[in-house]
N, CA, C and O atoms as CSV, one atom per row, in Angstrom:
chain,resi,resn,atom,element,x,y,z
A,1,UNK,N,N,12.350,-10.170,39.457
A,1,UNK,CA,C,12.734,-10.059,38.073
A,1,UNK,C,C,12.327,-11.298,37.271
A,1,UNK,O,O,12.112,-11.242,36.060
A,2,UNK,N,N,12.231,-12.422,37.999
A,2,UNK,CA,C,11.741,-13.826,36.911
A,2,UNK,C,C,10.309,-13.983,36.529
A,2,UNK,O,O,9.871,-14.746,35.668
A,3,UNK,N,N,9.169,-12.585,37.812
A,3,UNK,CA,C,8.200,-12.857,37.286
A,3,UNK,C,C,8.195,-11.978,35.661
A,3,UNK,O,O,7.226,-12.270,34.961
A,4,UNK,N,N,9.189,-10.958,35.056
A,4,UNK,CA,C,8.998,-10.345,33.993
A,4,UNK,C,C,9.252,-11.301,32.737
A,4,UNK,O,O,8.727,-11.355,31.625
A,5,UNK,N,N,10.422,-12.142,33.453
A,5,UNK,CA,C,10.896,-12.888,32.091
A,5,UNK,C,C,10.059,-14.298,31.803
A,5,UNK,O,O,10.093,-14.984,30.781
A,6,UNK,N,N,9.403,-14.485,32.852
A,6,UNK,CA,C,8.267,-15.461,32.513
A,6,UNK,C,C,7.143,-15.445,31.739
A,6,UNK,O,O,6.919,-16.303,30.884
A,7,UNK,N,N,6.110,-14.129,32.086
A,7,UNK,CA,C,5.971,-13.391,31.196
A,7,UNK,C,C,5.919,-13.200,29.569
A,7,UNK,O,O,5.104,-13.595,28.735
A,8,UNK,N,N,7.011,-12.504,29.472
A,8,UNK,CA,C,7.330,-12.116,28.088
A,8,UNK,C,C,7.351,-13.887,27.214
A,8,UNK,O,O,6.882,-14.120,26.100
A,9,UNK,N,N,8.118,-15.014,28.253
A,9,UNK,CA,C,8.310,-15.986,27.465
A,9,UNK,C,C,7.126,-16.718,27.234
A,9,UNK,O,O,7.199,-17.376,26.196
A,10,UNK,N,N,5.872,-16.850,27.954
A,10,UNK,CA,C,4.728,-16.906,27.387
A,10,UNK,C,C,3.816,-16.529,26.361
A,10,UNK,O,O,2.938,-17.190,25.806
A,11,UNK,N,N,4.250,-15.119,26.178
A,11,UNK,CA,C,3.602,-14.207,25.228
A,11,UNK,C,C,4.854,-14.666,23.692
A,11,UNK,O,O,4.441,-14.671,22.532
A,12,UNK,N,N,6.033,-14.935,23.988
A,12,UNK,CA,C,6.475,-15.236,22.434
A,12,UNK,C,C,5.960,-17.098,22.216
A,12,UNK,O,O,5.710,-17.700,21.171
A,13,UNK,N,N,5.953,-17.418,23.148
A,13,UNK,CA,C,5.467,-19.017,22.603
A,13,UNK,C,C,3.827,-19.004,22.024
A,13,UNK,O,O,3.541,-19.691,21.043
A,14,UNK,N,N,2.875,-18.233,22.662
A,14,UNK,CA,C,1.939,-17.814,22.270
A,14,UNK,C,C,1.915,-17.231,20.740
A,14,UNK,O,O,1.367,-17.873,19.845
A,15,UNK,N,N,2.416,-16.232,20.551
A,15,UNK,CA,C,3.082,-15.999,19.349
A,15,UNK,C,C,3.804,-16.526,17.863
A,15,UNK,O,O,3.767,-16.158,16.689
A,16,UNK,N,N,4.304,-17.331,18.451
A,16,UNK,CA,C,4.897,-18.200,17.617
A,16,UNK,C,C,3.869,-19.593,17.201
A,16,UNK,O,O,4.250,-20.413,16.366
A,17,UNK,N,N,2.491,-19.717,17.932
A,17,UNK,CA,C,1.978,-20.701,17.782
A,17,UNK,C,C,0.612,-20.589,17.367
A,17,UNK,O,O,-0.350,-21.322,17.597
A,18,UNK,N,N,0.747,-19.205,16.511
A,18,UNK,CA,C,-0.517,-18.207,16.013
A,18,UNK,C,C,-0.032,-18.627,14.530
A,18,UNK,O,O,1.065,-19.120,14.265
A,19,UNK,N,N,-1.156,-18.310,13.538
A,19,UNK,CA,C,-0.958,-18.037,11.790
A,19,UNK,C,C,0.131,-16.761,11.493
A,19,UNK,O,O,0.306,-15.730,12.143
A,20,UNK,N,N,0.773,-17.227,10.287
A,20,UNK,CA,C,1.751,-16.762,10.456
A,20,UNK,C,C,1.122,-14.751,9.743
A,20,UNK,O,O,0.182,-14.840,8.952
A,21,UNK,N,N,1.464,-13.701,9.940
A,21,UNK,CA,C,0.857,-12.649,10.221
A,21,UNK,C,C,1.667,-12.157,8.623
A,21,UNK,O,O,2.896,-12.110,8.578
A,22,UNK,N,N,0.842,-11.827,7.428
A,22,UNK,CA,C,1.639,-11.123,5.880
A,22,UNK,C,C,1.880,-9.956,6.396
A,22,UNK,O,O,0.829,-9.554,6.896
A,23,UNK,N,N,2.798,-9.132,6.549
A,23,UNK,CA,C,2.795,-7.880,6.406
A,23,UNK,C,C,3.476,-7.364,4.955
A,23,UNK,O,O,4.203,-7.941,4.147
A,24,UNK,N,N,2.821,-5.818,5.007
A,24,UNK,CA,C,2.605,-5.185,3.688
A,24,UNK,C,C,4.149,-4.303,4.171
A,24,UNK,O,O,4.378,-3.877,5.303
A,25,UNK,N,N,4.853,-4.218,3.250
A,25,UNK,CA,C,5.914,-3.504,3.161
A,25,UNK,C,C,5.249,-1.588,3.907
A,25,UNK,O,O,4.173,-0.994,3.973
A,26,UNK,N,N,6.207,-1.412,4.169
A,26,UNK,CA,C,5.879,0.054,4.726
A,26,UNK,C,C,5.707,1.342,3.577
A,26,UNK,O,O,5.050,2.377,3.688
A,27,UNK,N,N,6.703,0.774,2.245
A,27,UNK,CA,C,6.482,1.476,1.238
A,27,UNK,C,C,5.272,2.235,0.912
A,27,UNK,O,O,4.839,3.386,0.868
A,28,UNK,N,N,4.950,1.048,0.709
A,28,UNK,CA,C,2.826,0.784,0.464
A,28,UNK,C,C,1.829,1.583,1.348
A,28,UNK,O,O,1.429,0.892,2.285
A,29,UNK,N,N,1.212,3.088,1.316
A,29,UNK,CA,C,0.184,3.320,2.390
A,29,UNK,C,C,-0.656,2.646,2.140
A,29,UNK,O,O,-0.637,1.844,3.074
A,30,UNK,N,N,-1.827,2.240,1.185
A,30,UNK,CA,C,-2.856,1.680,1.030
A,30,UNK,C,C,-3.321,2.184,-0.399
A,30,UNK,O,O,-3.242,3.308,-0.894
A,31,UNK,N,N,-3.834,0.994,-0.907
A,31,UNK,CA,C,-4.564,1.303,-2.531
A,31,UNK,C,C,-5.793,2.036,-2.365
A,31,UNK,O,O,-6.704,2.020,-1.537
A,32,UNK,N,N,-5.456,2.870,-3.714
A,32,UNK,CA,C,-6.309,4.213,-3.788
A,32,UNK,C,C,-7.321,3.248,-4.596
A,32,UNK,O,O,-6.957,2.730,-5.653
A,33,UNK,N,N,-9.029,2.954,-3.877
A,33,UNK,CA,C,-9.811,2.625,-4.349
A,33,UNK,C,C,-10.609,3.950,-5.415
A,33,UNK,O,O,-10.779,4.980,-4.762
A,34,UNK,N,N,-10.995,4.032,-6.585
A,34,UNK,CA,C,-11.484,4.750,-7.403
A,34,UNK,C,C,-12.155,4.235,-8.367
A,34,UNK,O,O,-11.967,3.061,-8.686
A,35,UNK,N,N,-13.034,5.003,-8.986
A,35,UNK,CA,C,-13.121,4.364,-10.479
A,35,UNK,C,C,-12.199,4.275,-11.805
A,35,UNK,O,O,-12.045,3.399,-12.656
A,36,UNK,N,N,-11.674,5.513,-11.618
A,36,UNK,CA,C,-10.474,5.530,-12.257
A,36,UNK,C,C,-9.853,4.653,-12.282
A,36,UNK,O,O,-9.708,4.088,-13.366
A,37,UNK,N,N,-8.975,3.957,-10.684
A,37,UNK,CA,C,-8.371,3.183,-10.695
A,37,UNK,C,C,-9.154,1.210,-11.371
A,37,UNK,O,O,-8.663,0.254,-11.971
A,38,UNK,N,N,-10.355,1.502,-10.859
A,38,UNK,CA,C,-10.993,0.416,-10.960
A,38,UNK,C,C,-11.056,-0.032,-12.595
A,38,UNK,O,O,-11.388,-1.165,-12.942
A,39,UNK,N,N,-10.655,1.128,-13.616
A,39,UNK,CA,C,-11.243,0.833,-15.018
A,39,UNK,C,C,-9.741,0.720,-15.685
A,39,UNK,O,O,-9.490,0.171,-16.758
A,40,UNK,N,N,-8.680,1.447,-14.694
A,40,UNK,CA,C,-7.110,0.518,-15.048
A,40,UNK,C,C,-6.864,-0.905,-14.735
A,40,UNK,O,O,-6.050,-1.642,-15.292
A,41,UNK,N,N,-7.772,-1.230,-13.656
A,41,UNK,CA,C,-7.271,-2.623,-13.245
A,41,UNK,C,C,-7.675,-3.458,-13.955
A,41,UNK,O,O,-7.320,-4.610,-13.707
A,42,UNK,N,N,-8.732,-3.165,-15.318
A,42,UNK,CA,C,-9.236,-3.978,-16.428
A,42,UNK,C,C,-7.789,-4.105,-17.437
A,42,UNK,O,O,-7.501,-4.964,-18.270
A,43,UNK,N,N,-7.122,-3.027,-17.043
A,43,UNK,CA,C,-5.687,-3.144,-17.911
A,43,UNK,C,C,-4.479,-3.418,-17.546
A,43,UNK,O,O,-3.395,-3.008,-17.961
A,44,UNK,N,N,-4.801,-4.249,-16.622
A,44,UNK,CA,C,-4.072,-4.944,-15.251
A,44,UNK,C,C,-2.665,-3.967,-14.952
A,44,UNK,O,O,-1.462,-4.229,-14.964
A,45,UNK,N,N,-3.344,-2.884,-14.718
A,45,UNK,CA,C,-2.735,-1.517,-13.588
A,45,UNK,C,C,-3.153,-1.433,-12.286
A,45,UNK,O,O,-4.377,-1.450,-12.154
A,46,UNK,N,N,-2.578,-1.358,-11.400
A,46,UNK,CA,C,-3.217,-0.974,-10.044
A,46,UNK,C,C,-2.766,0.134,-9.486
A,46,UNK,O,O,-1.596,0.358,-9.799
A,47,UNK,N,N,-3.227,0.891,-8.802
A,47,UNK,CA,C,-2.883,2.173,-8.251
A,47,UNK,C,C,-2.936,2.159,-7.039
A,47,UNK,O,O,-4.041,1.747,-6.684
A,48,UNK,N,N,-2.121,2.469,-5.992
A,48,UNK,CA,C,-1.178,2.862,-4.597
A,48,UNK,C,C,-0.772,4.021,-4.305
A,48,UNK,O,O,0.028,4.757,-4.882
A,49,UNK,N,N,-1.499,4.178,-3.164
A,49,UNK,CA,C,-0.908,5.601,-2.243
A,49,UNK,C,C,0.105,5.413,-1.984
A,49,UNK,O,O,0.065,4.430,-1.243
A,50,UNK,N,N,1.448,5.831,-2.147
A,50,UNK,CA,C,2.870,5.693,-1.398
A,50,UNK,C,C,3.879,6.891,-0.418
A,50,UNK,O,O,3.754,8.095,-0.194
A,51,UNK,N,N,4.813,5.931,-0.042
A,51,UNK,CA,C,5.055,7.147,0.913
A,51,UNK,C,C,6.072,8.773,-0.368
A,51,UNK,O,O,6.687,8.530,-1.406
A,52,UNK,N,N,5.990,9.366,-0.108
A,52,UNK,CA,C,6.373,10.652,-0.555
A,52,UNK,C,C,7.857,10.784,-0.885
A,52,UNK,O,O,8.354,11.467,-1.781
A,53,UNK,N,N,8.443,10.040,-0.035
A,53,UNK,CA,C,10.213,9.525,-0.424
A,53,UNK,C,C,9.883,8.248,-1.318
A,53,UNK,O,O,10.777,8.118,-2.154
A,54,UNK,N,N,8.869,7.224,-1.434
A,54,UNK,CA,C,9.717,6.153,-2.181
A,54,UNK,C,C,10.004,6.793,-3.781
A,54,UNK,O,O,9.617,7.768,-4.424
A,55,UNK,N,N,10.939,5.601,-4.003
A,55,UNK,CA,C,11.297,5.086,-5.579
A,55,UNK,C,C,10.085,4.491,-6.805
A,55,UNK,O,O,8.861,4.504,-6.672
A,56,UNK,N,N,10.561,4.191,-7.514
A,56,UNK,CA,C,10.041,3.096,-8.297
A,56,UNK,C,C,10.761,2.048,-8.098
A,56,UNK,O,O,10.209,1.165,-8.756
A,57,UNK,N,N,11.897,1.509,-7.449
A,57,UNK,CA,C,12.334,0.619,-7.694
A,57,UNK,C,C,11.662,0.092,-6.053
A,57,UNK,O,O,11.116,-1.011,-6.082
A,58,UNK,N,N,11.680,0.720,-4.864
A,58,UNK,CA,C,10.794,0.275,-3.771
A,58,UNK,C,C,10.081,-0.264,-3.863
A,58,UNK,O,O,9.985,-1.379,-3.351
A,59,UNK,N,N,8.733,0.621,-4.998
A,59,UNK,CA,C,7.620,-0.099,-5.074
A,59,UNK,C,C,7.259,-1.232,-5.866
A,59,UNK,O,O,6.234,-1.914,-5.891
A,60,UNK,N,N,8.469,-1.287,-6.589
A,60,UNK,CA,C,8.269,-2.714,-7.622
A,60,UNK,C,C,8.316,-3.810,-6.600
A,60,UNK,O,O,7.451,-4.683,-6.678
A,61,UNK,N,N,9.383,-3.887,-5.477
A,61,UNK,CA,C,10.058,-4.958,-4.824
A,61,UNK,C,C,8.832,-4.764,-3.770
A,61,UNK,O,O,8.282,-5.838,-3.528
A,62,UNK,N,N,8.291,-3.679,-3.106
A,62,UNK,CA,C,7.176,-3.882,-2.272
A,62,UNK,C,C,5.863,-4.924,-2.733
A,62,UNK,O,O,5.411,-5.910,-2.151
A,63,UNK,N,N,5.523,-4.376,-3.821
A,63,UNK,CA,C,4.308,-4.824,-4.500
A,63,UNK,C,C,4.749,-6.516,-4.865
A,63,UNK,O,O,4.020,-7.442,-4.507
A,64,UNK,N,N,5.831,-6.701,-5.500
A,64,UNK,CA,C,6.196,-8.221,-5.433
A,64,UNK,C,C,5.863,-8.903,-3.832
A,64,UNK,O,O,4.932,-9.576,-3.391
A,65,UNK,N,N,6.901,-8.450,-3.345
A,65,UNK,CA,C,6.863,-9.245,-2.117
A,65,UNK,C,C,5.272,-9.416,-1.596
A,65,UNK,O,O,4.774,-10.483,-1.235
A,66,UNK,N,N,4.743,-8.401,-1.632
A,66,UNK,CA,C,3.648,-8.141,-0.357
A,66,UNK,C,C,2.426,-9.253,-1.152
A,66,UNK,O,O,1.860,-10.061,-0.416
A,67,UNK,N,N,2.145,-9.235,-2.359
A,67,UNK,CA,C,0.962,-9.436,-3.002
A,67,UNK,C,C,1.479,-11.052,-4.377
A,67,UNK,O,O,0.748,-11.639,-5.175
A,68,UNK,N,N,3.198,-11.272,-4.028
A,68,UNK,CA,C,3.031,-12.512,-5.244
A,68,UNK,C,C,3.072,-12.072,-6.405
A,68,UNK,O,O,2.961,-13.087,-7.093
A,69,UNK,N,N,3.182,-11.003,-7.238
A,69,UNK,CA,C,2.660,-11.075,-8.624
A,69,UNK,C,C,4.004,-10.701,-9.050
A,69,UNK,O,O,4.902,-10.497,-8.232
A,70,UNK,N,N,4.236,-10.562,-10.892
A,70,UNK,CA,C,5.007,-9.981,-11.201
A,70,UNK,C,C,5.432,-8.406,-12.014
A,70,UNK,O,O,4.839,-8.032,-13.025
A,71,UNK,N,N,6.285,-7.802,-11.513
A,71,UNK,CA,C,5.842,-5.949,-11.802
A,71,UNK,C,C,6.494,-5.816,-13.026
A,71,UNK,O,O,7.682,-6.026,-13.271
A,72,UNK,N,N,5.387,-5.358,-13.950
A,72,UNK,CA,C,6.596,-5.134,-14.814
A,72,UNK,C,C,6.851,-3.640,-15.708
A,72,UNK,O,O,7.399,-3.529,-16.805
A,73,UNK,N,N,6.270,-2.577,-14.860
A,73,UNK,CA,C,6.327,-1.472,-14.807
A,73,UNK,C,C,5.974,-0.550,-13.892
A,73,UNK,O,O,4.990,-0.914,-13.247
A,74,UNK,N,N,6.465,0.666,-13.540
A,74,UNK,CA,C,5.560,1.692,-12.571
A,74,UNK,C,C,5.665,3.073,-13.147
A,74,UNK,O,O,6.388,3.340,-14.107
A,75,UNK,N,N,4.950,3.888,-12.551
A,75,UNK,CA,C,4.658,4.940,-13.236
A,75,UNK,C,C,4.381,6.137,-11.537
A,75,UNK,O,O,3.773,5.866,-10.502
A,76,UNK,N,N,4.894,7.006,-11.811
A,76,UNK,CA,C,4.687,7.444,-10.465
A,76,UNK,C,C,4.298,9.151,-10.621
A,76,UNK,O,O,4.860,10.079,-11.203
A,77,UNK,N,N,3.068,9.049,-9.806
A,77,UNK,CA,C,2.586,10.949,-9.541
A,77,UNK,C,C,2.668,10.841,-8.512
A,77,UNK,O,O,2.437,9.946,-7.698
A,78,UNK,N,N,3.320,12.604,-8.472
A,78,UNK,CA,C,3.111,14.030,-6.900
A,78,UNK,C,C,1.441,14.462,-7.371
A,78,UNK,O,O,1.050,14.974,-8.420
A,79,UNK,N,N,0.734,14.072,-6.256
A,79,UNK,CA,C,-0.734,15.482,-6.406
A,79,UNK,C,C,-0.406,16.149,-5.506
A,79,UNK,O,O,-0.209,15.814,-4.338
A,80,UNK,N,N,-0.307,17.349,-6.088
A,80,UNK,CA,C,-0.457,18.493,-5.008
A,80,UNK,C,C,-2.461,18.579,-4.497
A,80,UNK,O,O,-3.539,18.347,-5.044
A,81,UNK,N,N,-1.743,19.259,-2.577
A,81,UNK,CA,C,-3.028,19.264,-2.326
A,81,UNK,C,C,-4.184,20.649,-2.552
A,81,UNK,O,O,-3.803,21.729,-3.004
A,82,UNK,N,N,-5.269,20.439,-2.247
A,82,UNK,CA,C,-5.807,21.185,-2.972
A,82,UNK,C,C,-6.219,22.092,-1.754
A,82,UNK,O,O,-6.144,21.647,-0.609
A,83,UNK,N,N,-6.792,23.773,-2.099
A,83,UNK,CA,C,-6.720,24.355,-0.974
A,83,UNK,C,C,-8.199,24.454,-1.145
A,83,UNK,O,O,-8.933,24.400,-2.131
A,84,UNK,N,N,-8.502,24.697,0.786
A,84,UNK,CA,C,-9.740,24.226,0.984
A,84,UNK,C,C,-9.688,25.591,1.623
A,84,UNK,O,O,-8.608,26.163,1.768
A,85,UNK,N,N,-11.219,26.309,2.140
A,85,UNK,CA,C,-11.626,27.056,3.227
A,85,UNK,C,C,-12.864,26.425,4.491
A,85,UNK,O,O,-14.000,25.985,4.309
A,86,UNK,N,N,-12.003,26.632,5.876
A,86,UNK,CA,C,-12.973,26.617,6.710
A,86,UNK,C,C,-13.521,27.391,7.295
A,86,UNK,O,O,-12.941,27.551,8.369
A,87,UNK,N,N,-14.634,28.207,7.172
A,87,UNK,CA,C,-15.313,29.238,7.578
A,87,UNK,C,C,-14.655,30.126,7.103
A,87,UNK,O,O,-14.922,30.286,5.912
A,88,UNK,N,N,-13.511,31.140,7.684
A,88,UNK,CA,C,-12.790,32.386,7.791
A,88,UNK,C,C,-11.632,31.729,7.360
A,88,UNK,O,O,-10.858,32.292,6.586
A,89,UNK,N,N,-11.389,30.365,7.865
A,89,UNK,CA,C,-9.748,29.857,7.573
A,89,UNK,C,C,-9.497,29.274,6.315
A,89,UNK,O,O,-10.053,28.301,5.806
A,90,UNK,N,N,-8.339,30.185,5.749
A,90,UNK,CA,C,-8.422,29.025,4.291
A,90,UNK,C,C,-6.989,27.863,5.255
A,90,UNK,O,O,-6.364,28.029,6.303
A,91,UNK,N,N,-7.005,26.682,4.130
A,91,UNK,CA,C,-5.802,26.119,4.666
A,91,UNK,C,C,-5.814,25.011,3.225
A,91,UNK,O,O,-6.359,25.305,2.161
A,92,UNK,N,N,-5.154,23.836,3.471
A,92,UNK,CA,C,-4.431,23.198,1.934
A,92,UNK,C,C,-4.519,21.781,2.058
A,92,UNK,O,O,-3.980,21.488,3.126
A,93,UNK,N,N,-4.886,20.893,1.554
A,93,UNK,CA,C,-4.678,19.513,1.656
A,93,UNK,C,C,-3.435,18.639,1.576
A,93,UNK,O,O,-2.406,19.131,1.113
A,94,UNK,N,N,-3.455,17.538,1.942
A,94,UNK,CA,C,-1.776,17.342,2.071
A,94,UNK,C,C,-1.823,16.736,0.549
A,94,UNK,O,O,-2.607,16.222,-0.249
A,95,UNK,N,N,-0.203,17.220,0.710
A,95,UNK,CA,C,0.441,16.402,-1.243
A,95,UNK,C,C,0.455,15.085,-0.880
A,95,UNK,O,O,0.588,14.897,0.329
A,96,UNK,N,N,0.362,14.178,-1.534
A,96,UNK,CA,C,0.695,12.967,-2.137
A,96,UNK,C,C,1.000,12.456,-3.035
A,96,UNK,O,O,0.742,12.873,-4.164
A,97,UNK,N,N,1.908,10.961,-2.674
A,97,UNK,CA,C,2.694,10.333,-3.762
A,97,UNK,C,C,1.578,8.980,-4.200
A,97,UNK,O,O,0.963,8.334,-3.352
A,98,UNK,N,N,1.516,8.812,-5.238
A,98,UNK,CA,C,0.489,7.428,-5.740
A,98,UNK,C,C,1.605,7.010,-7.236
A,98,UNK,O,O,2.152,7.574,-8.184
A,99,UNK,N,N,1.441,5.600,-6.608
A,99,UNK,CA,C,1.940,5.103,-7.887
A,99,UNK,C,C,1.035,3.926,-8.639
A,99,UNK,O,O,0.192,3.260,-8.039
A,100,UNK,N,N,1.384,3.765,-10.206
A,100,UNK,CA,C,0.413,3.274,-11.169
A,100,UNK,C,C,1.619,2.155,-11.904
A,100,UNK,O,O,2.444,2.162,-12.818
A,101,UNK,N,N,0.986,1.030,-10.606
A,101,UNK,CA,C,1.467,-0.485,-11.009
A,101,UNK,C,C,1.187,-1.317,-12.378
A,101,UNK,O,O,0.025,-1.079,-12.705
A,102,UNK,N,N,1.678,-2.021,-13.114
A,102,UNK,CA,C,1.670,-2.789,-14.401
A,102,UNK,C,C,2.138,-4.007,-14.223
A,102,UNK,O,O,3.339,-4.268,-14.301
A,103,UNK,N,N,1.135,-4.952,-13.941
A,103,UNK,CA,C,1.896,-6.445,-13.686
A,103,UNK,C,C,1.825,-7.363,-14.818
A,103,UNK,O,O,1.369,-6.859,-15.844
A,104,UNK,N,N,2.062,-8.213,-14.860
A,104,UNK,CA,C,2.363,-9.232,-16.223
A,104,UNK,C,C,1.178,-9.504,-16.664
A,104,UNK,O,O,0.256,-9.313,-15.871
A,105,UNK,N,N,0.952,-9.857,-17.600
A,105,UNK,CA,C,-0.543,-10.460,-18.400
A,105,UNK,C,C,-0.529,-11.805,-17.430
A,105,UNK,O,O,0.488,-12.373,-17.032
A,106,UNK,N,N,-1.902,-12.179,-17.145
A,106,UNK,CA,C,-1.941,-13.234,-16.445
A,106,UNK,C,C,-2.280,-12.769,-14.498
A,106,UNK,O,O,-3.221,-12.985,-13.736
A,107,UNK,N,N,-1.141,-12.170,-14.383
A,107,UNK,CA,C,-1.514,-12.113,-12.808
A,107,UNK,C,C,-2.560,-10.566,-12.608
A,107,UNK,O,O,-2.639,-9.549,-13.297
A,108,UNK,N,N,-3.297,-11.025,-11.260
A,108,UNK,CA,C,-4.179,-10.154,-11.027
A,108,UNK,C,C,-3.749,-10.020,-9.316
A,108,UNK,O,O,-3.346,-10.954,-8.622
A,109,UNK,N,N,-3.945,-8.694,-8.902
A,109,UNK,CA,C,-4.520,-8.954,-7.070
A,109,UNK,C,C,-5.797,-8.830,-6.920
A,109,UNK,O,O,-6.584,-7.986,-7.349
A,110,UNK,N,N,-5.953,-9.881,-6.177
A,110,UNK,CA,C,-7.757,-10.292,-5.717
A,110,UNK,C,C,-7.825,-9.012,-4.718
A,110,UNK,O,O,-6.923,-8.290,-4.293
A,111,UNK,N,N,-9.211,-8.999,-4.504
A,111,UNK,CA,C,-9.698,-7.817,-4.299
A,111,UNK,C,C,-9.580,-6.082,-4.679
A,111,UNK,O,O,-10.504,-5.320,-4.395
A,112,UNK,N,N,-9.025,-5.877,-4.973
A,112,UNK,CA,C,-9.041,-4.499,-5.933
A,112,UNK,C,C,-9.306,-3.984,-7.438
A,112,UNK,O,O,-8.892,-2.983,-8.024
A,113,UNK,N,N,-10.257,-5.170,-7.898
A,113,UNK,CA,C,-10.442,-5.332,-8.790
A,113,UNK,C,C,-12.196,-5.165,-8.930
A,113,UNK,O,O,-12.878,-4.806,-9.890
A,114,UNK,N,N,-12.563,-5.569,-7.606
A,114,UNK,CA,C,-14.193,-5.530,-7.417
A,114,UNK,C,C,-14.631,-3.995,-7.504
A,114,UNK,O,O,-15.826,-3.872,-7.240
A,115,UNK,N,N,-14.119,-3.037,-7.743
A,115,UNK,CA,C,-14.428,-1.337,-7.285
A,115,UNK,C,C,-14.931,-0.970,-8.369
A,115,UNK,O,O,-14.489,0.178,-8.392
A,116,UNK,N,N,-15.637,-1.091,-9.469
A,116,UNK,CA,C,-16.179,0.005,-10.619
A,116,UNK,C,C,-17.467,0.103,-10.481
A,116,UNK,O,O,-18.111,0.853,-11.214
């Protein structure tokens, strides 16, 4: 049994002696790169895939935390998905939730801004 706990205590000192790792709130699936989105972010809007239960008030406190800036509005769409056919099979795309971030004059997030 001491070779397990020896082990594990290597792998957290290892760990602990790495850069420290940002994680993105779970809220957040990933920003919807577009042009669309790319010609809001000139109006310092950003747009996010989110999960299907959040809030607006989630994603304000996600988007703070994860990225530094300050929120000072959201705006939130359901797309329904769209129905597709494969060969003989029809079937439907999945719905999604995206929300349309508004941060303060002044702050930007680097990289999502390069897309038009």
């Amino acid at each position: 049994m001491a070779i397990f706990s020896e082990k594990s205590d290597k792998k957290t000192e290892a760990a602990s002696s790495s850069a420290p790792v940002v994680k993105i709130p779970a809220v957040l699936a990933q920003p919807r790169i577009s042009e669309k989105a790319g010609r809001l972010a000139a109006l310092n809007k950003y747009v996010f895939k989110v999960l299907k239960s959040a809030n607006k008030v989630e994603v304000k406190k996600a988007v703070e935390s994860a990225y530094k800036v300050k929120v000072i509005g959201v705006n939130m769409v359901l797309n329904k998905g769209k129905r597709r056919n494969f060969g003989r099979t029809s079937g439907r795309k999945s719905d999604f939730k995206k929300a349309i971030v508004t941060l303060k004059q002044g702050d930007k997030i680097e990289g999502l801004t390069d897309v038009i």
